[in-house]
C-alpha positions as a printed NumPy array, in Angstrom:
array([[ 12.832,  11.948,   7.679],
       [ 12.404,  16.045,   7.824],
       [  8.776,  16.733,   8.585],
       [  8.09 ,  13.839,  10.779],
       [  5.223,  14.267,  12.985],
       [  4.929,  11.531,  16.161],
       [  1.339,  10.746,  14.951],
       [  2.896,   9.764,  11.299],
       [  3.932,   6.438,  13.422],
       [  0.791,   4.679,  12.719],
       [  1.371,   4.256,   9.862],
       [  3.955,   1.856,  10.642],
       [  1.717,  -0.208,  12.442],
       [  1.136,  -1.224,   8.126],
       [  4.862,  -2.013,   8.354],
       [  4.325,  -4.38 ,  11.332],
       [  1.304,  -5.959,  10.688],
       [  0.255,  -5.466,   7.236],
       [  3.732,  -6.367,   5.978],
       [  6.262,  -8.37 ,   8.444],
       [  3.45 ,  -9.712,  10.72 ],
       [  1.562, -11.524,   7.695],
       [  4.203, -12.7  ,   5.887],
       [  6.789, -13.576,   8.832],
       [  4.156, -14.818,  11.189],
       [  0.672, -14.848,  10.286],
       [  1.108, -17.601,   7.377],
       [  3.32 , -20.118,   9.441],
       [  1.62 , -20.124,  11.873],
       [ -1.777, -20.608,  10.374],
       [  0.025, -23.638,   8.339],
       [  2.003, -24.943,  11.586],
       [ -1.815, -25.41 ,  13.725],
       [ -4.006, -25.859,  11.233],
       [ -2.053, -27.612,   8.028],
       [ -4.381, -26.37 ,   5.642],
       [ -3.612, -24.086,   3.313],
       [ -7.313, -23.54 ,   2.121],
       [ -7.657, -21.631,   5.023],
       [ -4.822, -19.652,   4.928],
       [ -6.129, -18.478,   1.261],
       [ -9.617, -17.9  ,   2.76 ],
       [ -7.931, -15.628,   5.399],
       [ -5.926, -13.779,   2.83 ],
       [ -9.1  , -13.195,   1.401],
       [-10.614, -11.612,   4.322],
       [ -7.685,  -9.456,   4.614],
       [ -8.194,  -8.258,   1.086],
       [-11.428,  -7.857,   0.941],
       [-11.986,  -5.447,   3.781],
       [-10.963,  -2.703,   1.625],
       [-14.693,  -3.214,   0.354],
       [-15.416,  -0.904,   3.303],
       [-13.077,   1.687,   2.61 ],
       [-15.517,   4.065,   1.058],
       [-17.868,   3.403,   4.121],
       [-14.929,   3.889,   6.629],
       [-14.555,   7.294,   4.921],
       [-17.769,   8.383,   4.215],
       [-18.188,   7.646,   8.41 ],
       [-15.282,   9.546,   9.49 ],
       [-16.215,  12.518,   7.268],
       [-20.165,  12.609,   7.878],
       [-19.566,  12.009,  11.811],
       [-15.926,  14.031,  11.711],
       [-15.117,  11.067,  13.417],
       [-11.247,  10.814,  11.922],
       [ -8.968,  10.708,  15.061],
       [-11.31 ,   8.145,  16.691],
       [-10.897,   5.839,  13.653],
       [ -7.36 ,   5.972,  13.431],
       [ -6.8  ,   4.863,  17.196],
       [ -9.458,   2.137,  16.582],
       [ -7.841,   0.787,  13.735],
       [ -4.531,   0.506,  15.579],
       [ -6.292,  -1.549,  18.281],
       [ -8.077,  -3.544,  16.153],
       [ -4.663,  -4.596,  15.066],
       [ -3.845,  -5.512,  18.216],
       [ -6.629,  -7.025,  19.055],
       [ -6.059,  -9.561,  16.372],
       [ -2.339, -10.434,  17.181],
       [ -3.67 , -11.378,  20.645],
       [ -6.29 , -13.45 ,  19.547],
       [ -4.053, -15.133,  16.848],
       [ -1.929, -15.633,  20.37 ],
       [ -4.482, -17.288,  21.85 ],
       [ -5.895, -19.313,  18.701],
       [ -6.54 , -23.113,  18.531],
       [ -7.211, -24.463,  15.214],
       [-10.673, -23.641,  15.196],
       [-10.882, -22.01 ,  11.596],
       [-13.291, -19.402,  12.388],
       [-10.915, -17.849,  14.891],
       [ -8.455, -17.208,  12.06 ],
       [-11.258, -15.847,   9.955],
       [-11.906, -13.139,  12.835],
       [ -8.094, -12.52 ,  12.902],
       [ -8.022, -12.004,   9.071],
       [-10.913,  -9.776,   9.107],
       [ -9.556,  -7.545,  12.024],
       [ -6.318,  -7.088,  10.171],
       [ -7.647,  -6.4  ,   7.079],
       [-10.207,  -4.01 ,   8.845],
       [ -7.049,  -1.826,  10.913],
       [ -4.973,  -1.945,   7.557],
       [ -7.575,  -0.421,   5.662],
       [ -8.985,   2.211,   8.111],
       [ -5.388,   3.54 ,   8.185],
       [ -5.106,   3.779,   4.432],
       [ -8.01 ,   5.873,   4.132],
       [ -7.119,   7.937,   7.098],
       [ -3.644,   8.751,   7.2  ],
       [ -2.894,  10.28 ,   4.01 ],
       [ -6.495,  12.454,   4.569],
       [ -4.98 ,  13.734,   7.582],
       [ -1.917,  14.627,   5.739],
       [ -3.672,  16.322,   2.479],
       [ -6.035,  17.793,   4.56 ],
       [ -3.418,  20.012,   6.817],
       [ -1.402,  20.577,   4.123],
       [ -1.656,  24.347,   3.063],
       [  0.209,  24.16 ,   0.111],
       [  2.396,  21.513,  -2.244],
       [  5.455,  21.443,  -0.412],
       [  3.512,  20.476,   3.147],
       [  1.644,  17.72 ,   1.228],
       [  4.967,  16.16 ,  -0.293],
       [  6.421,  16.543,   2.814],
       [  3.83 ,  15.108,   5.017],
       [  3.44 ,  11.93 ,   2.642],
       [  7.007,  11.111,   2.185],
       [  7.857,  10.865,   6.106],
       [  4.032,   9.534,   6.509],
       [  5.476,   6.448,   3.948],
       [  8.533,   6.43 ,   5.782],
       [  7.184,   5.542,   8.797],
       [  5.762,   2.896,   7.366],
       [  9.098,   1.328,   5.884],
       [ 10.679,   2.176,   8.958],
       [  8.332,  -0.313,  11.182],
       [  9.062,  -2.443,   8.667],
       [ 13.346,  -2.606,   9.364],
       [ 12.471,  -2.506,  12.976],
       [  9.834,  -5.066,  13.198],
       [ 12.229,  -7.114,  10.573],
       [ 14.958,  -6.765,  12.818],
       [ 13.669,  -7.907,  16.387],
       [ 11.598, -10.679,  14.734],
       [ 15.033, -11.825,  13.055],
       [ 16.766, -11.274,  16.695],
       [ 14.337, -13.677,  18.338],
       [ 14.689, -16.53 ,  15.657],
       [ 18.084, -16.556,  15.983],
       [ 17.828, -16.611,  20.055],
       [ 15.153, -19.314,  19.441],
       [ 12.131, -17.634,  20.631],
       [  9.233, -19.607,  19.509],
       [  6.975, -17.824,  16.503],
       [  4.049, -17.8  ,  19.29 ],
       [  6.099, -15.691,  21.182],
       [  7.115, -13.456,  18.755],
       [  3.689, -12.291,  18.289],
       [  4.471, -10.518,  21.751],
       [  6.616,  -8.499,  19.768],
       [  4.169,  -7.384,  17.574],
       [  1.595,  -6.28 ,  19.778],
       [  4.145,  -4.39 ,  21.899],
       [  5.148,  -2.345,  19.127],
       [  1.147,  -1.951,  17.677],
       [  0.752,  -0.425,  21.91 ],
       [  3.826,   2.032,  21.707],
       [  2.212,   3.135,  18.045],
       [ -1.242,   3.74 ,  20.099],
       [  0.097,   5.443,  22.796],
       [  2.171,   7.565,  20.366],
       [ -0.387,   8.689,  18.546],
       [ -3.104,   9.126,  21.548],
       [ -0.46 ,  11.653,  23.126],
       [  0.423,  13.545,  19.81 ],
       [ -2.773,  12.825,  17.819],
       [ -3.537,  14.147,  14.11 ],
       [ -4.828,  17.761,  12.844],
       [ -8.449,  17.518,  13.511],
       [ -9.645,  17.541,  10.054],
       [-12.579,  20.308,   9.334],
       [-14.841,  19.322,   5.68 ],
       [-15.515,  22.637,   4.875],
       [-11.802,  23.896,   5.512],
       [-10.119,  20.736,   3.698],
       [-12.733,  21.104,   0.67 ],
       [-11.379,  25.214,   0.884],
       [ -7.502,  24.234,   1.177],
       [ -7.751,  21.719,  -1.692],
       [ -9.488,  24.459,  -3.783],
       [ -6.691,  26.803,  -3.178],
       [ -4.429,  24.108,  -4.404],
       [ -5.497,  24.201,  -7.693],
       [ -5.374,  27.928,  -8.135],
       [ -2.139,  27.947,  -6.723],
       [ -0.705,  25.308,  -9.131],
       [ -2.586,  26.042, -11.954],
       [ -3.747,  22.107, -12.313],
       [ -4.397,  21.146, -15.582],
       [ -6.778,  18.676, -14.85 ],
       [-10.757,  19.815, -14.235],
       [-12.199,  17.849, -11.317],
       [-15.172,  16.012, -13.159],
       [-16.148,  12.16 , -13.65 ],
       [-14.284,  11.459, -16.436],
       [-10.428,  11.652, -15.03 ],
       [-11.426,  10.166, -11.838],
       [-12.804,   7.36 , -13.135],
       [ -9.529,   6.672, -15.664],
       [ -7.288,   7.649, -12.427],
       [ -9.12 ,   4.648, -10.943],
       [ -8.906,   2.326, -13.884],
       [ -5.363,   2.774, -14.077],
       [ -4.758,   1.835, -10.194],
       [ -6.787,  -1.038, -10.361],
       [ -4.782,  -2.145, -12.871],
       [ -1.827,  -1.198, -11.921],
       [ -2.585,  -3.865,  -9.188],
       [ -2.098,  -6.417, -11.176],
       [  1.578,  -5.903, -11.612],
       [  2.535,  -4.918,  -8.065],
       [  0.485,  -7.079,  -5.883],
       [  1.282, -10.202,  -7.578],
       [  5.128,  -9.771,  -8.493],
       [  5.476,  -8.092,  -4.265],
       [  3.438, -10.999,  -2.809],
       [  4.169, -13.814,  -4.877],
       [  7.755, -12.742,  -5.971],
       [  9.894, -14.63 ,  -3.653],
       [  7.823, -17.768,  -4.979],
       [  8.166, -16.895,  -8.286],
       [ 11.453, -16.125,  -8.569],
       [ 12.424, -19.553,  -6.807],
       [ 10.009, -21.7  ,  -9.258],
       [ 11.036, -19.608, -12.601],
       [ 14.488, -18.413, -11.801],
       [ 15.79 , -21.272,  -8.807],
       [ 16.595, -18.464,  -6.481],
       [ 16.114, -19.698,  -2.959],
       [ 13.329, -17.353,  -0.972],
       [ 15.65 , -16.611,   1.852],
       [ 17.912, -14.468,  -0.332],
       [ 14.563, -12.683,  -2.152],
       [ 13.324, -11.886,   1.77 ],
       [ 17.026, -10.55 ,   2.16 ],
       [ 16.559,  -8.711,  -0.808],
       [ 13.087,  -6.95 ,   0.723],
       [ 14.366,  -5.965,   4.217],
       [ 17.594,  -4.222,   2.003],
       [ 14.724,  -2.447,  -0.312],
       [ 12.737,  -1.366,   2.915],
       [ 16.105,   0.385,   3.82 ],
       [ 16.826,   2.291,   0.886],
       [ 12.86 ,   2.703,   0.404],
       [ 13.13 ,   5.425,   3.453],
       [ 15.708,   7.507,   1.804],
       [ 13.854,   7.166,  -1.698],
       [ 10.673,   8.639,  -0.661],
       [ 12.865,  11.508,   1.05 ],
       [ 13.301,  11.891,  -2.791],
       [ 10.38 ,  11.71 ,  -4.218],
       [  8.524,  13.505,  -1.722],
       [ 11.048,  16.813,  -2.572],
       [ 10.288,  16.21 ,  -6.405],
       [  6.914,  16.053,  -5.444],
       [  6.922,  19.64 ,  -4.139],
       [  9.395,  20.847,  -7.113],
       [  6.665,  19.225,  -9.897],
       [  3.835,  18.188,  -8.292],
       [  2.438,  14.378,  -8.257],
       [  1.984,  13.472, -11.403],
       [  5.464,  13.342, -12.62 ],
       [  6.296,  11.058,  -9.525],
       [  3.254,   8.95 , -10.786],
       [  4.065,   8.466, -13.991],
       [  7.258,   7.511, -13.528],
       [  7.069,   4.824, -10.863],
       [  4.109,   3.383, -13.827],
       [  7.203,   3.467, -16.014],
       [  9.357,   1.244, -13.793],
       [  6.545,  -0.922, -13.435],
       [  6.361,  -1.386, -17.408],
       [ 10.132,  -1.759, -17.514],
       [ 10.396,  -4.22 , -14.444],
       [  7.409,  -6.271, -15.778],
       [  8.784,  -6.345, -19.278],
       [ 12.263,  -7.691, -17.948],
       [ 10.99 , -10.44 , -15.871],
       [  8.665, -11.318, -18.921],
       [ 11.44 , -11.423, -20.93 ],
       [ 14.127, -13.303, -18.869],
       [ 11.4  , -15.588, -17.608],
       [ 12.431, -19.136, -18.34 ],
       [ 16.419, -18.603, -19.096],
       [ 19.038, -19.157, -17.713],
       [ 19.9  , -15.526, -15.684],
       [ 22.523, -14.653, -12.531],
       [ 20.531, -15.306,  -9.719],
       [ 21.336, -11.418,  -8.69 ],
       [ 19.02 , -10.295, -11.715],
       [ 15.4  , -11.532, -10.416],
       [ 16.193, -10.257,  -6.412],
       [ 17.885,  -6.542,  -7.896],
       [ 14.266,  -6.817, -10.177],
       [ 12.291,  -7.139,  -6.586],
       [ 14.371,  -4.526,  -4.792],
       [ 13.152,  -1.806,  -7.911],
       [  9.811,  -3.078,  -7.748],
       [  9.514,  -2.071,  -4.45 ],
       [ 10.968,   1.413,  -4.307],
       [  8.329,   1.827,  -7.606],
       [  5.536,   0.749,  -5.11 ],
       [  6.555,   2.86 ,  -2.484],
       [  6.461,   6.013,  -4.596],
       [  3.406,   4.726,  -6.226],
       [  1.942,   4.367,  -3.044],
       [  2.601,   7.641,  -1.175],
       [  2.107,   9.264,  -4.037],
       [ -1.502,   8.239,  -5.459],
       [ -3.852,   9.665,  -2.202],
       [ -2.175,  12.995,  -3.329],
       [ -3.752,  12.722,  -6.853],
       [ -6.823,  11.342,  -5.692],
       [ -7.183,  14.616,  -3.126],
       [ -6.617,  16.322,  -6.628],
       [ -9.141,  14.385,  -9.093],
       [-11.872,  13.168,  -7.218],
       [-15.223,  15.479,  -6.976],
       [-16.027,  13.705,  -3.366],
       [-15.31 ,  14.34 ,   0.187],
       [-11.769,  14.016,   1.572],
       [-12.124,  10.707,   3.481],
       [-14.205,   9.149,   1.234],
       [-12.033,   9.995,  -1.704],
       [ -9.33 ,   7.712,   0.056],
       [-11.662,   4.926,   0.309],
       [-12.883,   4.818,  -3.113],
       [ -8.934,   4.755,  -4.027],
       [ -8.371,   2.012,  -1.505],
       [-11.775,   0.196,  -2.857],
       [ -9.727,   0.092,  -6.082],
       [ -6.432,  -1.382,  -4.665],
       [ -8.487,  -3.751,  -3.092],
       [-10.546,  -4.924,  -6.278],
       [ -7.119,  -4.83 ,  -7.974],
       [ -4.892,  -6.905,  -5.189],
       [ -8.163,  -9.594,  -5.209],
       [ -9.203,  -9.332,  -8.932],
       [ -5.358,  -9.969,  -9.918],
       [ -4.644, -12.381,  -7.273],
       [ -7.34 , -14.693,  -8.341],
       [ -6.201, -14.339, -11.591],
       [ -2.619, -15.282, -11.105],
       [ -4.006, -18.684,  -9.383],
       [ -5.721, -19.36 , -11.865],
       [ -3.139, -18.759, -14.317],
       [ -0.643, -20.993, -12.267],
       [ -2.745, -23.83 , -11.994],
       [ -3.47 , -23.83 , -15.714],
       [ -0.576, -22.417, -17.297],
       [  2.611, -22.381, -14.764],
       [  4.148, -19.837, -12.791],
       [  5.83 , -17.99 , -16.002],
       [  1.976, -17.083, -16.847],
       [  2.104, -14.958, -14.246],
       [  4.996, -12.376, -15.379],
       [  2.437, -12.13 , -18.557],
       [ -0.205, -11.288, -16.526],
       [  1.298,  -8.389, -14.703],
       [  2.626,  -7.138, -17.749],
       [ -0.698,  -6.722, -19.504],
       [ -2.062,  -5.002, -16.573],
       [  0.335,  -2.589, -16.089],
       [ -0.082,  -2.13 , -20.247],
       [ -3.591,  -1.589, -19.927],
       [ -3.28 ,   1.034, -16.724],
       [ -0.715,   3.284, -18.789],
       [ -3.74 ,   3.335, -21.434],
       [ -5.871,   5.053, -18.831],
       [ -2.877,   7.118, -18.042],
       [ -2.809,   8.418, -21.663],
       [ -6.675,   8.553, -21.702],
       [ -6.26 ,  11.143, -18.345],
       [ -3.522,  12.906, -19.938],
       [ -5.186,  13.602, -23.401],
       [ -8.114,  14.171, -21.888],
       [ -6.137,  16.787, -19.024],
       [ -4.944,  18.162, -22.287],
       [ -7.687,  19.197, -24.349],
       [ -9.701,  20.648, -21.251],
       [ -6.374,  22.716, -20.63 ],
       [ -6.627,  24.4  , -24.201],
       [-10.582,  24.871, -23.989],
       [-10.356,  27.016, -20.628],
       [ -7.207,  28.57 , -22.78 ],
       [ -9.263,  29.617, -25.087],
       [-12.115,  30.341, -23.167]])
């Protein structure tokens, strides 16, 4: 984790809320008080669709410079929400609030994290740098988080109480990143720095409408693919493949371990090539992941196949994921901040659009329907790839010739 910065630890307050706390906690919990799962999907919802404010979250931060005051907000707002979910009856409107405060932190720190981290950055090797051990952080709250909730089942701590847990390590993030904050983040001197990054790598791609708005089309549906096969995979692969879920979460916490050193990877090829490389080939794994669970969907397969399919996915996503704020900073013709949020807008649309999708697809056609699903959107997002790089292309030989 070279490069690692003590305010780069929010971003494993994602790990510990966004990713162990909902799936470990949040969801039983909701189902143990309440028994209804209607309201566990409306508070997935809520969670989902907060990133409808990403592009207001950034356009705040960067009109009001208001960056650093965001970021410790949206670590309190996660806690905030474990301790009401602490607290909570089975009043459905208090898990509503909780869903909407989680999906309010998790967002705010997607938009501001990686701006903090393209904004310092004074050349390519900084921003791969800062990304990978940014993303690390975030996998790294994950093992730890994993581990201590895993600790307390086994001593028989009640899930209630493990939420104490959680909001003590949310409060050590807070008070690690109130003592060592971020770079304060000047507009005029990002918009200058990310100028001098094109010169300096002689980009091939012209900041204008047109490859922003394929970059976009091809994370949205990109979405498709990773959102439903990471958040519905353990259930998929025990209806389709009769893999019990314990050994697919087994499989995850292993992948969030190897996910730490992979990023150490692909943040050093990132420097060596630049982001796009990195880009297109976690897109690739997705095709080739997709297309194999399409494909074995429905035979008979060693139950090893579907969980080592899960454990790719996921190192895919985490490139993917560090990877795509980088190219955004690179593409898009707006402000720093709010560039992030129109990127997270588009996860967001993605993650809901293909969520709904896949339920409705289940309901109607089985869980198998799914696998088809993902694959055409990840078919249709490498055709906006190809649209960005033909288009990258031809601008590339008109300045030539110019």
């Amino acid at each position: 984790m070279n490069g690692i910065r003590l305010w780069h630890f929010a971003q494993a307050s994602l790990g510990i809320v966004q990713w162990v706390g909902i799936a470990i906690l949040l969801n039983p919990i909701i189902i143990e008080r309440t028994s209804s799962g209607a309201l566990l999907g409306q508070v997935m919802a809520l969670i989902g669709g907060a990133g409808l404010l990403a592009p207001l979250i950034g356009g705040l931060a960067d009109k009001y410079s208001c960056h650093r005051v965001l970021q410790r907000m949206a670590l309190f707002t996660h806690f905030i929400a474990l301790l009401i979910l602490y607290f909570a009856a089975t009043t459905p409107a208090i898990y509503w609030l909780v869903g909407a405060l989680i999906g309010l932190g998790s967002v705010a720190l997607l938009v501001l994290n990686p701006t903090f981290v393209i904004a310092a950055s004074k050349n390519q090797n900084d921003e791969g740098r800062g990304l990978a051990s940014l993303y690390q952080c975030q996998f790294f709250g994950v093992v730890v988080t994993g581990l201590l909730i895993a600790l307390a089942d086994r001593l028989q701590v009640h899930s209630d109480d493990q939420l104490l847990i959680l909001m003590a390590l949310v409060v050590t993030v807070l008070c690690l990143v109130s003592v060592a904050p971020p770079p304060k983040i000047d507009i005029d001197n990002s918009e200058h720095i990310e100028a001098e990054h094109y010169l300096n790598q002689k980009s091939d791609i012209i900041k204008s409408t047109a490859p922003w708005f394929l970059f976009l089309l091809a994370v949205f549906f990109s979405m498709f693919l990773s959102s439903n096969l990471m958040e519905l995979g353990p259930l998929l692969i025990k209806e389709v493949y009769s893999v019990d879920i314990g050994n697919s979460a087994l499989g995850m916490a292993i992948s969030a371990v190897i996910s730490i050193f992979m990023l150490e990877s692909a943040g050093r090829w990132m420097q060596r090539r630049g982001p796009f490389m990195v880009w297109y080939t976690a897109q690739g794994v997705y095709l080739i992941v997709g297309g194999l669970f399409w494909i074995t969907a429905g035979h008979d397969v060693p139950a090893v196949l579907p969980i080592a399919l899960l454990v790719i996915l996921m190192q895919a996503m985490s490139w993917n994921d560090m990877i795509i704020p980088s190219i955004a900073g690179r593409l898009s013709p707006s402000s720093p901040a709010l560039t992030q949020g129109l990127l997270m807008l588009c996860m967001a649309g993605g993650f809901g659009v293909g969520a709904m999708l896949a339920g409705l697809s289940i309901d109607k056609f089985g869980y198998v329907s799914v696998f088809t699903l993902s694959l055409g959107g990840i078919i249709v997002a490498l055709a906006c790839i190809a649209g960005l790089t033909v288009y990258a292309k031809r601008n590339n030989h008109v300045a030539t010739a110019a």
